[in-house]
VOGU-3710 file (C-alpha; in Angstrom, 3 decimals, decimal comma):
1> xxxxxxxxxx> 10,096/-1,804/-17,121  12,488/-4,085/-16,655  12,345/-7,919/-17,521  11,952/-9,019/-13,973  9,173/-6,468/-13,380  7,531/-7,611/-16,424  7,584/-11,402/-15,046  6,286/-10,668/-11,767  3,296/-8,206/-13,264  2,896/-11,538/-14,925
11> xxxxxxxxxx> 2,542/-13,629/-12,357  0,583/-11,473/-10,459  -2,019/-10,965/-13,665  -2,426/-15,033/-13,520  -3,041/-14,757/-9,572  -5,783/-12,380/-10,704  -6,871/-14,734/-13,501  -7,320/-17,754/-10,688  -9,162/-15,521/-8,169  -11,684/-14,165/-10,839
21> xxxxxxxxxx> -11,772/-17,260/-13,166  -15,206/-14,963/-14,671  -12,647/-12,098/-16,316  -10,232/-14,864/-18,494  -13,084/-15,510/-20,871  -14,315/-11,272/-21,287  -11,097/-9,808/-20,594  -7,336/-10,088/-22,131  -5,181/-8,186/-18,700  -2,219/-6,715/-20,341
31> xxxxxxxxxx> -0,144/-5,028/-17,808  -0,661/-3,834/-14,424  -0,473/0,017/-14,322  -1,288/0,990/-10,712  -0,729/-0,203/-7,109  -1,760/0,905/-3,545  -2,269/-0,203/0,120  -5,774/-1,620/-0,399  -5,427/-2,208/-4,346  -4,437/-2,882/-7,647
41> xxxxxxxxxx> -4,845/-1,708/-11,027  -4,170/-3,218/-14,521  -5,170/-2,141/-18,194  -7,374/-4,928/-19,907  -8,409/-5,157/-23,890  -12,253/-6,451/-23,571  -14,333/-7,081/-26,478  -18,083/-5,113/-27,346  -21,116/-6,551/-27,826  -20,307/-4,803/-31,348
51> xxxxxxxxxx> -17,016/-6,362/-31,945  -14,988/-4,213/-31,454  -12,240/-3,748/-28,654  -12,132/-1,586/-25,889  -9,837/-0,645/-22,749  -10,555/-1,048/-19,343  -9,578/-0,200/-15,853  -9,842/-3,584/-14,058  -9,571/-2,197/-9,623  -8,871/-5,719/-7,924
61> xxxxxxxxxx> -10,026/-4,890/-3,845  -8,125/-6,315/-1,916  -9,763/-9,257/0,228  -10,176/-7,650/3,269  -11,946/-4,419/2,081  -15,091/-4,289/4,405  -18,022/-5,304/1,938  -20,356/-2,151/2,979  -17,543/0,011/1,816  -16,713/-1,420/-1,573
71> xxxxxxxxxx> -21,001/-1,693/-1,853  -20,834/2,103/-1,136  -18,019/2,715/-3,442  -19,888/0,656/-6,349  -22,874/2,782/-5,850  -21,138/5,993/-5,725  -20,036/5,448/-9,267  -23,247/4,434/-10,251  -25,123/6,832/-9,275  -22,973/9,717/-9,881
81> xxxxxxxxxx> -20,853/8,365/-12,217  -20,382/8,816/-16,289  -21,210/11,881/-16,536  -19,800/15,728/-16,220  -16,091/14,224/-15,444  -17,196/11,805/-12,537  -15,648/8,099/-13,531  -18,607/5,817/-14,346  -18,828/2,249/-13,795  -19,436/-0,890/-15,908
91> xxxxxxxxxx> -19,404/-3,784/-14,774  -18,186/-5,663/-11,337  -16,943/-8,935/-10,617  -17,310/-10,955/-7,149  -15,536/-14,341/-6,539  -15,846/-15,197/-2,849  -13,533/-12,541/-0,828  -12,288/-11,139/-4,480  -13,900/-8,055/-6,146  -13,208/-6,375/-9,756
101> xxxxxxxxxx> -14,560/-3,121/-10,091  -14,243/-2,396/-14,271  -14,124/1,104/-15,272  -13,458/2,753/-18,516  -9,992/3,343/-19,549  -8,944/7,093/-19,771  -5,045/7,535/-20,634  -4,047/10,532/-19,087  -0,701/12,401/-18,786  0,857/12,889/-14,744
111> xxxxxxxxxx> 0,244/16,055/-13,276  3,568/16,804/-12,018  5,253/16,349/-15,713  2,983/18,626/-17,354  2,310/21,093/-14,750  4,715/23,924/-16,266  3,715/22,776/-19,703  0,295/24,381/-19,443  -1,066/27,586/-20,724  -3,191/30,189/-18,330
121> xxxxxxxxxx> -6,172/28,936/-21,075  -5,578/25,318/-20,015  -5,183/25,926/-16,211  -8,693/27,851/-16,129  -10,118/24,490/-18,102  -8,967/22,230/-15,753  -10,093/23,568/-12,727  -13,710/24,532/-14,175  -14,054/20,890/-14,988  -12,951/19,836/-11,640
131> xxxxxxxxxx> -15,550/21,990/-10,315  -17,934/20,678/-12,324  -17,226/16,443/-11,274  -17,532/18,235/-7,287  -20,510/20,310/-8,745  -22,105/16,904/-9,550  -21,233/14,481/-6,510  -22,008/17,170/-4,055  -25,511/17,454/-5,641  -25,897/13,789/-4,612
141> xxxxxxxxxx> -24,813/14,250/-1,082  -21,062/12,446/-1,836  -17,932/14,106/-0,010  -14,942/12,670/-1,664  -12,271/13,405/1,077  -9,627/12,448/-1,212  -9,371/15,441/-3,800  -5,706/15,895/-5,187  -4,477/15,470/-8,843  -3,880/11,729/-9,222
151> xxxxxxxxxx> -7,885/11,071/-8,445  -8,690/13,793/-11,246  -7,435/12,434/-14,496  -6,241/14,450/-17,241  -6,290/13,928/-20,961  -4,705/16,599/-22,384  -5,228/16,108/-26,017  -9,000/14,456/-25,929  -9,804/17,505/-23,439  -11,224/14,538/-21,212
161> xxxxxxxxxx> -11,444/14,526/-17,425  -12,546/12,032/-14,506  -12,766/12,410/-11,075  -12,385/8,848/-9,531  -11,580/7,003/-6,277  -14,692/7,019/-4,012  -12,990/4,644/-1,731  -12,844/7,051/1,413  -16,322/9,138/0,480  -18,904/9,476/2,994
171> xxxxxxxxxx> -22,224/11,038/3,024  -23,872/14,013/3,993  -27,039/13,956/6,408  -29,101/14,333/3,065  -26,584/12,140/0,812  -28,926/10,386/-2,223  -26,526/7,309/-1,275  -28,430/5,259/0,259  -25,435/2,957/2,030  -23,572/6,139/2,449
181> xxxxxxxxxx> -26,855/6,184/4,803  -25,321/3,147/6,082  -21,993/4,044/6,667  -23,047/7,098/8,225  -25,217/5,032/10,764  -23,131/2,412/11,815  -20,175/5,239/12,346  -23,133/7,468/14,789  -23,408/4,137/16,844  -20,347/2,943/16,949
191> xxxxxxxxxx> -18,695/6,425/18,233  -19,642/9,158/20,664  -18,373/12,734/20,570  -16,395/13,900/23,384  -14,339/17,090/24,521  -10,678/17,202/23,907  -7,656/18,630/23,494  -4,240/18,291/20,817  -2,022/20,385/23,088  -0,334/18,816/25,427
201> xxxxxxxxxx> 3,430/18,688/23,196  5,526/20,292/21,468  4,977/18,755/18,332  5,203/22,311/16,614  7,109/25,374/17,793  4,798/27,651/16,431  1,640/26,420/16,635  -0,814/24,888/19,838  -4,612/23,794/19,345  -6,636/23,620/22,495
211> xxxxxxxxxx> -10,504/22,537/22,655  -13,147/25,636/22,685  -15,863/25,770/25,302  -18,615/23,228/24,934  -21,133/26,039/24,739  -19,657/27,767/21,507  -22,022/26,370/19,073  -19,790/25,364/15,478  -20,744/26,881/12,748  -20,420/24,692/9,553
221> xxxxxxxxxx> -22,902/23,786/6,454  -23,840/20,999/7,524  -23,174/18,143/10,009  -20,565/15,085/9,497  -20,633/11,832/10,049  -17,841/10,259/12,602  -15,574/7,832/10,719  -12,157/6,257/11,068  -8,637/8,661/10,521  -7,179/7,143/7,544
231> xxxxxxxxxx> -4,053/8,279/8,725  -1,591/5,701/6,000  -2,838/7,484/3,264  0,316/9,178/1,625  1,189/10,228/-1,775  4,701/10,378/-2,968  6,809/13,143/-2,796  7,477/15,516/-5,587  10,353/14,124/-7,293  9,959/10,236/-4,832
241> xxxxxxxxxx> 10,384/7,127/-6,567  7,095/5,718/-5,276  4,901/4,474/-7,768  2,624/6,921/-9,195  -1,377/6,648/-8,136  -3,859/5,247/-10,941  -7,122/5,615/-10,076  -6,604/6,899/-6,646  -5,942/3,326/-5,636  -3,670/4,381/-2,567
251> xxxxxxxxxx> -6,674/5,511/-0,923  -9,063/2,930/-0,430  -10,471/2,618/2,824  -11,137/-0,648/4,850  -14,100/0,674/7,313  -13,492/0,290/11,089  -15,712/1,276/13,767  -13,459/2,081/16,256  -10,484/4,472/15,369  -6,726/3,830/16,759
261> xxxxxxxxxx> -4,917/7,031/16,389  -3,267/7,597/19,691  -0,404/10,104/17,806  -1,624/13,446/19,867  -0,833/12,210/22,891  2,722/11,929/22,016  5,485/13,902/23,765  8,988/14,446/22,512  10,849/14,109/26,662  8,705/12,769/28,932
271> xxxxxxxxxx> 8,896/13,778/32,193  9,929/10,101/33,406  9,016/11,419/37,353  6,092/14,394/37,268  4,299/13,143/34,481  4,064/8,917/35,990  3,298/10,615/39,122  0,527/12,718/37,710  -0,430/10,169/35,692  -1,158/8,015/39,055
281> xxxxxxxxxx> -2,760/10,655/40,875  -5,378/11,354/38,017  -6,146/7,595/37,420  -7,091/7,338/41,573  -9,448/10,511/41,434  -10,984/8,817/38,275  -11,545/5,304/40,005  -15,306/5,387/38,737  -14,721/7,163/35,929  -14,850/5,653/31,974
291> xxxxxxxxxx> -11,217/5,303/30,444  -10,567/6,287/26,996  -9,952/4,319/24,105  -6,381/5,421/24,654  -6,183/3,731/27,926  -5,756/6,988/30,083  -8,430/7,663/32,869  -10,565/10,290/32,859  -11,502/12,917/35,575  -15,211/13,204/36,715
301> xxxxxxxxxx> -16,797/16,530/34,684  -16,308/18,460/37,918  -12,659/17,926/38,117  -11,769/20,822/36,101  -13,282/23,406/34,066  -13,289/22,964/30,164  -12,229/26,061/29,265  -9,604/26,010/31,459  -6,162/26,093/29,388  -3,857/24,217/30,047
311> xxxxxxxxxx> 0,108/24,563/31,059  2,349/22,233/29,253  2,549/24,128/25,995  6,700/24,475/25,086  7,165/22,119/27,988  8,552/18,490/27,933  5,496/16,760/29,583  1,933/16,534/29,457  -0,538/18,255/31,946  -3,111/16,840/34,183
321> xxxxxxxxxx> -5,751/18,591/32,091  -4,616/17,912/28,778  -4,307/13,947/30,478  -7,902/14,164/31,600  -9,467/14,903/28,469  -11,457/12,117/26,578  -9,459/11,500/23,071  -11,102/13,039/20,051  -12,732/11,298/16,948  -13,205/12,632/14,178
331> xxxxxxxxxx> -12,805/12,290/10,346  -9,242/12,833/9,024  -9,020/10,792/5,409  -7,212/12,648/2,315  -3,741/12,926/1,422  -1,101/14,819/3,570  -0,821/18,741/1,622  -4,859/18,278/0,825  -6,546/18,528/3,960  -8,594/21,500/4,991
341> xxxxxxxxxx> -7,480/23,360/7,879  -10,974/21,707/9,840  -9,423/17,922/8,983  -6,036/18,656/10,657  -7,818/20,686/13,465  -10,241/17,628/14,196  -13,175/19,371/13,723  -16,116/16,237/14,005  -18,294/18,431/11,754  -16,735/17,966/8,187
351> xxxxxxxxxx> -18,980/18,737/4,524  -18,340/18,958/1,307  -16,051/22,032/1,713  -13,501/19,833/2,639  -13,013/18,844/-1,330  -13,419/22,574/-2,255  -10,323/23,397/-0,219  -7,993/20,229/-1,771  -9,427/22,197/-5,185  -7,933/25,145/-3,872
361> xxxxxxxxxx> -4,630/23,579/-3,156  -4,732/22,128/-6,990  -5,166/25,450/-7,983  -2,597/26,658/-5,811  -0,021/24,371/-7,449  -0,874/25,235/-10,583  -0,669/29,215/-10,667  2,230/28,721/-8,577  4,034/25,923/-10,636  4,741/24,355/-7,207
371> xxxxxxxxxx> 3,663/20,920/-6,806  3,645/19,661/-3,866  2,773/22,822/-2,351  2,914/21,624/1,165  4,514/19,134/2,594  4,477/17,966/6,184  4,880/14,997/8,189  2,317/15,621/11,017  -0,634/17,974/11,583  0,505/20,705/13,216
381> xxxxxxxxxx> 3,321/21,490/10,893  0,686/21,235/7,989  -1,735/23,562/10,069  1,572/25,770/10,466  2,508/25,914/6,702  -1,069/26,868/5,528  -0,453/29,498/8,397  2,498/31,043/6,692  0,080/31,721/3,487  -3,429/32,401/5,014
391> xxxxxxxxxx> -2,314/34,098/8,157  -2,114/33,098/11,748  -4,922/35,753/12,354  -7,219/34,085/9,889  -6,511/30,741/11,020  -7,341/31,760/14,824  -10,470/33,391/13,807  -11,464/30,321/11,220  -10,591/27,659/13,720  -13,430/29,862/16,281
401> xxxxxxxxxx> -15,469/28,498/14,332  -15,959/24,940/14,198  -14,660/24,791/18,186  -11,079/24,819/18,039  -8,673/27,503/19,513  -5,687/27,887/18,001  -2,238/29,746/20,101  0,488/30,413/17,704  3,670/31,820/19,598  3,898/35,218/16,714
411> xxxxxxxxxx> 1,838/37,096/14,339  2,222/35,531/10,788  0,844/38,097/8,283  -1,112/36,444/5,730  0,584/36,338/1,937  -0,526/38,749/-1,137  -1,597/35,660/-3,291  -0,562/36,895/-6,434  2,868/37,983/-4,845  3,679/34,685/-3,454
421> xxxxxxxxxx> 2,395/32,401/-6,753  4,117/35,096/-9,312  7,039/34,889/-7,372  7,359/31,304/-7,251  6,500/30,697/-10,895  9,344/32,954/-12,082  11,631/30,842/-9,963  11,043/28,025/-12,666  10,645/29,949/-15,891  14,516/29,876/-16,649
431> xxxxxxxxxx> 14,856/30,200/-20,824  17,973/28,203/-22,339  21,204/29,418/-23,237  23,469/32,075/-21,747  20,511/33,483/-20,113  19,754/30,343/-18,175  21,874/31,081/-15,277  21,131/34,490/-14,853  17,152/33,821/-14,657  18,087/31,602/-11,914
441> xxxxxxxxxx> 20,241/33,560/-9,958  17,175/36,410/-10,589  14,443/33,967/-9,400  16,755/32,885/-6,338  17,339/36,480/-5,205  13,336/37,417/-5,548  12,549/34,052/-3,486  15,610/35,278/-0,758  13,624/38,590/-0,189  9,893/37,676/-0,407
451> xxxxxxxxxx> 11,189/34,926/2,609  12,960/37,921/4,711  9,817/40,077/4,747  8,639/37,865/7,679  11,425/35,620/8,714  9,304/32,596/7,726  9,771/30,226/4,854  7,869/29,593/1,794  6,743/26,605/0,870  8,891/24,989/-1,740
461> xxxxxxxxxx> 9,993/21,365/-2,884  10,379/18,884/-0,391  14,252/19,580/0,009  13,831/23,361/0,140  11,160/22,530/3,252  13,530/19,459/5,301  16,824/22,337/4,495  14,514/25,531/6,240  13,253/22,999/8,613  16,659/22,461/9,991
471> xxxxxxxxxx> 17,748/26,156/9,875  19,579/26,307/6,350  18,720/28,751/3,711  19,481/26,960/-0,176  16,758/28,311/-2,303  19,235/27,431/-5,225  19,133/23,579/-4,167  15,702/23,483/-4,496  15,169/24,654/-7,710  14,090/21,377/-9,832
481> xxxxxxxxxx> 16,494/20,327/-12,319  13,757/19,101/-14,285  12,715/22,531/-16,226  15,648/22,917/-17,524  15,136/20,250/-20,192  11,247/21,139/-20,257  10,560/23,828/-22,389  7,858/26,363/-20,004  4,516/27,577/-21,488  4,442/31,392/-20,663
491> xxxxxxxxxx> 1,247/31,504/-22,843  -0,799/33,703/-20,874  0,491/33,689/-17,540  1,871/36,798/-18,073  -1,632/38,656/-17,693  -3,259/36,224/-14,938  -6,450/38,185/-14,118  -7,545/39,342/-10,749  -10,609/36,957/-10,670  -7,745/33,977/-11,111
501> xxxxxxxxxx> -6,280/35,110/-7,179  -10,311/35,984/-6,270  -11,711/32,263/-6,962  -8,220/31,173/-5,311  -8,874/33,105/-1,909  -12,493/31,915/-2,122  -11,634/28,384/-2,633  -8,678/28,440/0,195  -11,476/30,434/2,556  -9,862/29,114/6,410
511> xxxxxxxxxx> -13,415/29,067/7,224  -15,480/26,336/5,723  -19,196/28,045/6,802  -17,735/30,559/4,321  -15,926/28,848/1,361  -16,821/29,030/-2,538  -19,545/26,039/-3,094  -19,031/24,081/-6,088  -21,658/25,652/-7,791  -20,795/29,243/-6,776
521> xxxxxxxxxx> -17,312/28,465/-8,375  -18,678/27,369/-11,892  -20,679/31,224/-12,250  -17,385/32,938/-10,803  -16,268/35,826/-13,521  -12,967/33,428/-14,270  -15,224/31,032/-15,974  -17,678/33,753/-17,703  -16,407/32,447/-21,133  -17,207/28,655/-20,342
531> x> -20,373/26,987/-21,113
//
């Protein structure tokens, strides 16, 4: 840190001080150590009723934070919190607009910098304990939304865990929460549920979603509560120089009733003549007719049948009947490379397998070695990259569903999981020494023909995915310069069992009617040796 960060960390610890005059006299702040969209984090010394000191997590909210959220956040932690790896609570501050939330203080190492430093042993430990924290806040009806590494906090030598950051969770119709009740409320009066479409562009040259039939009845565990698209959430790229996420405090989430996402109604060349025409003639058929929140008039129900598809897809302008559909809400929080295949599809009916697939994705990363797994800026390239692992037949048939059609312009055969995460581990197990350069040339040649077998690429670091994205082929570019001065634990991964790839399909099941529980997980045969 250098001495002009240190002054301003300063200064912005004695802005803290002023706003919460309550924490000078309990608390000595002595660094900040995390910092988001919506908050802040610093590291505080505080003193026991027994005498003795003890670190804290001090979350300063920032003022405009919606006070039902941070309520529901507060009591998600309560409830839930302090025990089996879920981040407890213990005490909160409130001056005027200003709120401290002050959590325990668990050091823990990034996930990225020990990801190839872990043994098979360790792996199967940290992903029975994550389990376990989603075990335990499913039980109370909590759906995090925002499951990825830098909200599950790792200490590797105290064997301790936490699952934190409850800042986007919502509630399930049964949720224990009772102003997740709230939340869930206000969102079912604030928003109604309408058909609609997210073809309409070529956003993706691959890939096309168009709305099922109203009479197809979804097929999900349970039902979701409408809420706002959190679409700013972001986490740094592997290898970014954005600030690394303490205590998930990227993702908070300042409530809104009414949604703004407009995005799928983008087109890359608008038709500057057909499409203002057709845009005329649809508004004067729809004189009497309610506009969207997008500002785009909508036909009368008899104008067109809803299961009629429509004709813009791989064309440079949007169709009547893609323009005459209401716009869609639905939930869309978490972090892009984390969301289920139902959260990028729009599906309105969201549960608690959405976290069980962003567990999948950790997993993923970690037999794999690959972190981030995916990356991609919008959702139909995301839907297409999961499609490249899981199958464009098993997406179609998943996206069935929960309502959604999916058209994808070629049969993508779905990967052999162990295949794909061997293959990709080798590719950073180099040894030192003369050997070194022949490993990689090995590990480049193996990732050259598993990507040949089906002309698509495989997901790799974010320069591997922007060089295939624009045509190139430089495997060797991609591979991170990083493992060659940190040594790789091969302790175990040489024999990964069968049940390892088992849980793994389970937990990345396209379907979410179908995929592993939380509880399932924990009695799988991988975990037969943990209490």
């Amino acid at each position: 840190m250098s001495l002009g960060d240190s002054t301003e960390d300063e200064r912005e610890i004695e802005k803290l001080y002023e706003a919460v005059p309550q924490l000078r006299n309990i608390f000595y702040i002595k660094s900040k150590i995390g910092e988001g969209t919506f908050s802040s984090v610093y590291l505080a010394i505080g003193r026991l009723r027994s005498g003795e000191d003890a670190k804290f997590a001090l979350k300063h909210l920032i003022p405009t934070s919606h006070p039902t959220r941070i309520a529901a956040e507060l009591q998600c932690l309560s409830v839930s919190g302090g025990e089996d790896n879920v981040m407890g609570v213990k005490y909160c501050f409130r001056n005027k607009d200003h709120v401290v939330i002050v959590m325990p203080y668990l050091e823990h190492e990034c996930f990225a910098d020990i990801l190839h430093n872990l043994s098979f042993e360790e792996t199967k430990e940290y992903m029975f304990n994550l389990l376990k924290a989603l075990r335990r806040i499913h039980y109370f009806g909590i759906v995090h939304r925002d499951v990825k590494p830098s909200n599950f906090l790792y200490n590797r030598k105290l064997k301790q865990f936490a699952l934190v950051d409850f800042g986007l969770a919502q509630g399930t119709p049964d949720t224990k929460i009772e102003l997740l009740k709230v939340l869930r409320t206000n969102k079912q009066e604030s928003c109604s549920l309408k058909p609609y479409t997210l073809s309409g562009n070529r956003v993706h040259p691959n890939v096309l979603l168009v709305n099922q039939p109203s009479s197809k009845k979804q097929s999900v565990k349970q039902q979701w509560s409408l809420t706002n698209p959190e679409d700013q959430v972001k986490e740094g790229l592997f290898g970014a120089s954005t600030p690394r996420s303490v205590f998930g405090e990227r993702n908070f989430n300042v409530y809104s009733a009414f949604p703004n996402d407009t995005s799928t109604l983008k087109t890359i060349k608008p038709s500057k003549v057909v499409d203002v025409t057709n845009r005329k003639l649809a508004a004067k058929k729809s004189v009497s007719a309610k506009c969207t929140n997008a500002g785009v008039a909508r036909k009368p129900a008899n104008a067109f049948q809803v299961n009629q598809v429509c004709d813009c897809y791989a064309r440079d302008q949007v169709c009547n009947i893609c323009l005459a559909r209401a716009r869609q809400v639905a939930p869309r929080a978490g972090t892009p490379g984390f969301r289920a295949p139902e959260v990028l599809t729009k599906c309105p009916d969201q549960t608690t397998a959405i976290d069980i697939w962003s567990a999948g994705i950790i997993f993923l990363s970690l037999l794999s070695g690959r972190y981030h797994f995916f990356n991609a800026g919008d959702d139909m390239n995301a839907l297409a990259q999961i499609m490249t692992i899981r199958g464009s037949k098993e997406t179609i048939q998943a996206a069935k569903c929960f309502g959604k059609t999916v058209l994808c312009s070629k049969d993508i055969p779905a990967k052999e999981l162990r295949t794909l995460c061997e293959g990709l581990r080798k590719a950073v197990s180099f040894k030192s020494g003369e050997q070194h350069e022949a490993q990689k040339q090995k590990a480049v040649l193996q990732l050259k023909i598993m990507e040949n077998q089906d002309g698509w690429f495989l997901p790799e670091s974010s320069n591997l995915h922007q060089e295939n994205s624009t045509g190139s082929n430089s495997c060797s570019e991609s591979i991170p310069d990083q493992m060659d001065t940190e040594p790789v634990n091969v302790e175990g991964w040489d024999r990964v069992p069968e049940e390892a790839y088992h849980l793994l399909d389970r937990l990345l099941d396209m379907n979410p009617a179908t995929r592993i529980t939380a509880e399932e997980a924990l009695l799988h045969p991988l975990f037969k040796n943990f209490s």
